[in-house]
C-alpha positions as CSV (number, residue, x, y, z in Angstrom):
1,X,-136.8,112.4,190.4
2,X,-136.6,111.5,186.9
3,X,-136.5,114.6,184.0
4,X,-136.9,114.9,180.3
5,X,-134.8,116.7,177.7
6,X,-135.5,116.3,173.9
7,X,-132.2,115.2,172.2
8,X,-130.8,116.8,168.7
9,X,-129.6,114.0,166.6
10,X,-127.6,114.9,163.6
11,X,-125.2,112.7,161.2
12,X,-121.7,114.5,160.3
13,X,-119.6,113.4,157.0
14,X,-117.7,110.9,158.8
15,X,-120.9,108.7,159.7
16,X,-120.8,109.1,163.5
17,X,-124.4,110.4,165.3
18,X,-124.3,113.3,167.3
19,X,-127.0,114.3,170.1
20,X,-126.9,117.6,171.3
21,X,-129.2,118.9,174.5
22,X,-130.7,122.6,173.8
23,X,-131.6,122.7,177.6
24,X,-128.7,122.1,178.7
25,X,-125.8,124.4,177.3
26,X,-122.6,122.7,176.0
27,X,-124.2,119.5,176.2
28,X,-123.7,116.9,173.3
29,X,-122.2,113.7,172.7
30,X,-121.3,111.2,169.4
31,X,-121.2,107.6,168.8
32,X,-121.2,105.4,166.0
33,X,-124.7,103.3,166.1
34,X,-128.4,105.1,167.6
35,X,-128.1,102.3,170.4
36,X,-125.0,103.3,171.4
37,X,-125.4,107.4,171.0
38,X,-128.6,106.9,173.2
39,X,-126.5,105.1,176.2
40,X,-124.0,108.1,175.7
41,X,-126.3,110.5,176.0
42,X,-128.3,109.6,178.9
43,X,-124.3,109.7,180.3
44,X,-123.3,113.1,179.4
45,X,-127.0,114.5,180.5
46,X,-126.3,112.9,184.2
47,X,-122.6,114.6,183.8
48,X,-124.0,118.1,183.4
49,X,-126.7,118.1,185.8
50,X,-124.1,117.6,188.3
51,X,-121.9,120.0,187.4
52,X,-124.6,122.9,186.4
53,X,-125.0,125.6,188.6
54,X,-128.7,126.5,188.3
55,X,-131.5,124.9,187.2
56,X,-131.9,123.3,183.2
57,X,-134.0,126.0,180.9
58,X,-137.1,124.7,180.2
59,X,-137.8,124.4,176.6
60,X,-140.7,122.9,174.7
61,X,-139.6,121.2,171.7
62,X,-141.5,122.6,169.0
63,X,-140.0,121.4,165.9
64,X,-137.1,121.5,162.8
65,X,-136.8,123.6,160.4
66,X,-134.5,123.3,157.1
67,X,-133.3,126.7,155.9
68,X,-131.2,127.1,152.5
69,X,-128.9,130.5,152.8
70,X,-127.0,131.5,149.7
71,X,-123.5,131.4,150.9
């Protein structure tokens, strides 16, 4: 049975992509090209599936937000 997660992709100073899976606590991954973060991904989803204990949350993606904070 196949399932969907939406994937966070962000880009940190040093150039690598990260992908991060809200449903799915403690989930994330990096890589250096989108081809290659993608095939990682799919990897590290499969990797906590099997070692979760209950069910993924279900989440509907709704959208990003940009928020400025004085710091």
């Amino acid at each position: 049975m196949s399932q969907q997660f939406d994937v966070v992709v962000e880009k940190d100073a040093e150039g690598y992509f990260v992908a991060t899976v809200p449903a799915l606590p403690g989930c994330h991954t990096q890589a250096r090209s989108l081809d290659e973060l993608m095939e990682r991904v799919k990897e590290a989803i499969e990797l906590c599936l099997e070692v979760q204990d209950s069910p993924p949350q279900r989440l509907d993606f709704v959208g990003v937000q940009r928020v400025t904070v004085g710091a």
